[in-house]
N, C-alpha and C positions, 0 to 999 in steps of 0.2 A: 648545801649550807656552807662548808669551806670556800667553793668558789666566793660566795656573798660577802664571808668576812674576809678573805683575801682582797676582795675590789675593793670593798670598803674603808680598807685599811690606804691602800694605794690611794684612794680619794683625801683619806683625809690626809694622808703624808704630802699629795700634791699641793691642797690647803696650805698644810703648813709650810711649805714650800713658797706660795706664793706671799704670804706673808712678810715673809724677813728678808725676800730677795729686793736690788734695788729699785727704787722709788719707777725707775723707767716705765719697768717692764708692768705696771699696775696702771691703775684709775685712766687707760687711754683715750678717754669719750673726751677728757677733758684737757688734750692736748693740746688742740688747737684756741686755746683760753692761754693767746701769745700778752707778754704784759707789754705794755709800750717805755722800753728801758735801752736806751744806747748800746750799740755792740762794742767793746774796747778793743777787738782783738784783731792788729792787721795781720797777723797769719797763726795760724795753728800747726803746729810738726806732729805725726805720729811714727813712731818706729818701733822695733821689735826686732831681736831677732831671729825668730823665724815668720818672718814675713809674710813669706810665700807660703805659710798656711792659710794665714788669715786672708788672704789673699784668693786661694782656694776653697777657704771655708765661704766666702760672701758672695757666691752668684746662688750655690747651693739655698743658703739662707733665705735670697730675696728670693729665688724661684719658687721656696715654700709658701712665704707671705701673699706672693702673687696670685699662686693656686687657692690659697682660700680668703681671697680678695680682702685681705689686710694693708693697709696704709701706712701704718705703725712700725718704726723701728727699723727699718731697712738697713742695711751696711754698703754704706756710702765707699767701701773701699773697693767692690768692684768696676765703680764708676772714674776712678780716678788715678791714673798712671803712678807707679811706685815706684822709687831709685830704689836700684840694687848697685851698689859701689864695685862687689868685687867679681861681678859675673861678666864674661868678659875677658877679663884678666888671664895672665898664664898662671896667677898666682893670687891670692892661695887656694890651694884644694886641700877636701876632706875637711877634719872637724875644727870647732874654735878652740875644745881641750879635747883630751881623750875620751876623760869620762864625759861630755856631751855630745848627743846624738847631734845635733844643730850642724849642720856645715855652712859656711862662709857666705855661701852664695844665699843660702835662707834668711840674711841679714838687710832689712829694706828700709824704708819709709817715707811718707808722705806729707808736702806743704799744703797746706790750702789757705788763698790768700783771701781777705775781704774787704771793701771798701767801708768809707765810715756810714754808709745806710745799709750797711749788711751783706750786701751783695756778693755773690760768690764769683772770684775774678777765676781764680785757676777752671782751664779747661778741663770738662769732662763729659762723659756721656750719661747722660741722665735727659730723659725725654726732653723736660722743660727746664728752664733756667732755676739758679738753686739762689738764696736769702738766706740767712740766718734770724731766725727769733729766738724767745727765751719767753719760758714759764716756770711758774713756781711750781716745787714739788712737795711732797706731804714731810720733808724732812727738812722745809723749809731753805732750799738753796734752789739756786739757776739751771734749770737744764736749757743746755742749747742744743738747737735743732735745725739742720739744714732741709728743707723746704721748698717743694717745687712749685712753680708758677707761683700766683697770689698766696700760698699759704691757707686758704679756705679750707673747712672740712672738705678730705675724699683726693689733697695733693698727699700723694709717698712723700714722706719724712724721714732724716737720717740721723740719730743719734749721734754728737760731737764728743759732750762731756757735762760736763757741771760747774758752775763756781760753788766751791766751799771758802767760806769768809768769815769762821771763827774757829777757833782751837785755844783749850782751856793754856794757862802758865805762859813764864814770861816768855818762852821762845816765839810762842802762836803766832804775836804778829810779824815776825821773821818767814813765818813759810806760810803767809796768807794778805793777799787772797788767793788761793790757789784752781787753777783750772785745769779740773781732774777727771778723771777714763773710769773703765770698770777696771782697768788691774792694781788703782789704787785702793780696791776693797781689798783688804787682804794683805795690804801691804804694809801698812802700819800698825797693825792689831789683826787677830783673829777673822776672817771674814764673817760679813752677817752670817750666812747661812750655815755657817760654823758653829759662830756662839750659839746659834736656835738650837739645831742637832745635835753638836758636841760640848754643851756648855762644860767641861772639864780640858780640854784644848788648849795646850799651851799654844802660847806664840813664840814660835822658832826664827832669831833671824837667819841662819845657815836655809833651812827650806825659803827662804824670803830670795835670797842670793841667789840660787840654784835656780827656780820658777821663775817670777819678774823681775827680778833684782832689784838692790836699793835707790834707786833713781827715778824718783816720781815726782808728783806735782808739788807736791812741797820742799823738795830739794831744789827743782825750779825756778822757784818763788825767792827761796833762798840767793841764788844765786845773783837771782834778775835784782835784787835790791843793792847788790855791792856794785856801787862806781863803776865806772868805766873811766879807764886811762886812756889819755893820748900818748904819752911821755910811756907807760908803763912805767915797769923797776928801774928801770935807766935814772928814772924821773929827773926833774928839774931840780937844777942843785940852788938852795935859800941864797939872797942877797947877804951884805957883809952882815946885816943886824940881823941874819937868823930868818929872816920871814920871807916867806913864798908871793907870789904875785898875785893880787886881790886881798891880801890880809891872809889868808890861811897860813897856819901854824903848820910845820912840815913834821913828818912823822919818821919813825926809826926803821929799816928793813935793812937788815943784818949786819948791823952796828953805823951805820952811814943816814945821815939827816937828809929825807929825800921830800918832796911836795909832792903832794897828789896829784895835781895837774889833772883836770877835766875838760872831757868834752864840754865846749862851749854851748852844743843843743841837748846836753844832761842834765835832767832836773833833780839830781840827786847831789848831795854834800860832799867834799871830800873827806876821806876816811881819815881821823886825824893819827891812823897808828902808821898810815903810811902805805896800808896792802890794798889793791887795786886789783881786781877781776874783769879782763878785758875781754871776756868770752863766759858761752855757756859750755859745762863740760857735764856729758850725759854719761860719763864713766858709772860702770856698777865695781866697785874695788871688791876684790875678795878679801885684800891683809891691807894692812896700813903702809905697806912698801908700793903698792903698786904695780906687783909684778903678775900677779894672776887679775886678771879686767875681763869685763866683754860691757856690752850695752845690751839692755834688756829692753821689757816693754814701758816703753815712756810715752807721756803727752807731754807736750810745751807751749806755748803762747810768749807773742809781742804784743804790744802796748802802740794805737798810732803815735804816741809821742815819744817811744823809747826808739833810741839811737839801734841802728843797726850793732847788734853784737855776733861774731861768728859762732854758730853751733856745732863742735868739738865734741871724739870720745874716742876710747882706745876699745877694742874690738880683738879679743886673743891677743896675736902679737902687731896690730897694726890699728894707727892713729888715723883718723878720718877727719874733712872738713864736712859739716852736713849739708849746714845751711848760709845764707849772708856771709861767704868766708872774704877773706882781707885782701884789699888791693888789686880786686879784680880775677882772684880766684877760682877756678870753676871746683865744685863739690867733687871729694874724692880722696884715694888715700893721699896721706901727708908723708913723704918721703923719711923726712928728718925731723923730730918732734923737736928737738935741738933749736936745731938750725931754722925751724919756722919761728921757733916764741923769741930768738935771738937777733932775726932779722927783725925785732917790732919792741925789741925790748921788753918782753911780757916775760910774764914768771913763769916756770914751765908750772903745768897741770900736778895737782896734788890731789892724794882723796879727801873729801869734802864732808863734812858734818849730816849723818842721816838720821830723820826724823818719828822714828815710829811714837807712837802713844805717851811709854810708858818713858817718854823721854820732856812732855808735855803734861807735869802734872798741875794741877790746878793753884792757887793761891788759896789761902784761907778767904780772904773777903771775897775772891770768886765760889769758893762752897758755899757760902755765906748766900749769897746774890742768886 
């Protein structure tokens, strides 16, 4: 009779289990119910650092699914070559801090490019060629899915991420629409399976730092909407009447009248206060000095019509180029952070505004609505 209510119990904790975990991992019959909607994304970045688990962890996984002839949910990161920057190197060894287990060389991640009918450009090994689709999920956002051959019921399918494209208060649409992973559960509030089980659970941002760090899709988001300079801080200095080229009004950056100065294929405004963001920086800051960093586990997305921007982040005690770096750059550590943003006029890296929940609270007319 204890065995019975022992299983029993296990069942229904599994139950409960599957209930509040993400939308993916549920109602699979109805995956392939792709909606017909444009893919926006010409490359998607993942990184982490420790890499090389996950990395480890996904042959394990698919060979699971494979063995009980599951289609569903594969991890696509076995199939697909992953930069490790500092393996190789005579330096560094051992860890990124002390109190982290993590060593240097566990730091990785992966592009994956697509054309505008979805198609998956980057090489890999996966039987048949890969596409990306998008469906709807029961929490009403985009799950996207890498897809082999025609996408029919009965092709293996690889989990990307999701778009989320609302968040309550005025910052929301500052960090959306965002295209986000599974380590953005948890990242900005309590994870689901938290609030289910632990409904008394605070949300810590120090275990937020330590675990994935603050650097997610909606810092991202954030970032990808501030300008892009040509000029940088150097910037273009206003004619005798004060006014910049095109009419824009020049802004202040550290007492001096400077113009924004934009890329000409930027569809974005110049910032009239004057600060320009000519890169993405996937730094997780522990103080506001910036002197304790690493890069944690991040998703990223471009846009086909956003201008190339370099993807940037400091890593213990060393700065990296990831992705699209400047001038013909190949990805790697950045010798002199100085001396790189000096050569191009840009402002060095600062930490950046992070967006959990309770930092997005709602308006009265949206309680209201």
């Amino acid at each position: 009779m204890r065995f019975l209510k022992t299983n029993k119990a296990i069942l229904q904790c599994s139950l409960l289990l599957l209930a509040v975990m993400p939308s993916a991992h549920v109602h699979a019959a109805s995956w392939y119910d792709w909606i017909d909607k444009p893919w926006p994304a010409r490359y998607v970045i993942f990184g982490a650092l420790d890499y090389s688990r996950i990395e480890e962890y996904a042959p394990k996984n698919n060979d699971e699914r494979r063995k009980k002839g599951r289609t569903s949910l594969w991890r696509f990161e076995e199939f697909f070559d992953a930069t490790h920057p500092f393996k190789g190197l005579p330096h560094p060894i051992g860890r990124v801090y002390e109190d982290y287990y993590t060593k240097y060389d566990d730091f990785g991640y992966q592009v994956i490019d697509f054309d505008k009918a979805g198609k998956v450009l980057t090489p890999n090994r996966t039987p048949k060629p890969l596409q990306i689709k998008q469906s709807v999920n029961p929490d009403v956002r985009l799950d996207a899915m890498m897809v082999e051959g025609d996408a029919t019921p009965g092709n293996p399918f690889y989990r990307l991420g999701e778009w989320y494209v609302h968040l309550p208060g005025a910052r929301g649409d500052d960090t959306t629409p965002a295209f986000c992973g599974g380590d953005d559960d948890g990242r900005y509030s309590v994870e689901s399976s938290d609030r289910y089980f632990h409904p008394d659970m605070k949300f810590n941002v120090k275990n937020i730092i330590n675990d994935r760090g603050t650097f997610g899709c909606r810092e991202w988001a954030y970032q990808m909407k501030r300008p892009i300079s040509v000029a940088g801080m150097g910037g273009q200095v206003p004619d005798a009447k004060g006014q910049c080229q095109g009419g824009f009004e020049p802004g202040l950056y550290k007492g001096k009248s400077v113009c924004p100065g934009l890329d000409e294929s930027s569809q974005y405004k110049p910032n009239a206060k004057g600060f320009v963001q000519p890169y993405i920086d996937v730094t997780t800051y522990h103080d506001k000095a910036g002197k304790k960093t690493h890069i944690g586990r991040f998703i990223g997305w471009m846009g086909f019509e956003d201008a190339p921007r370099p993807v940037i982040g400091k890593h213990g005690d060393y700065w990296l180029c990831l992705h699209e770096c400047p001038d013909g750059e190949n990805p790697g550590v950045i010798a002199d952070i100085v001396d790189w943003t000096n050569k191009r006029s840009w402002p060095l890296p600062k930490p950046t505004p992070y967006f959990p929940d309770v930092k997005l609270k709602p308006t009265r007319a949206e309680l209201i609505e």
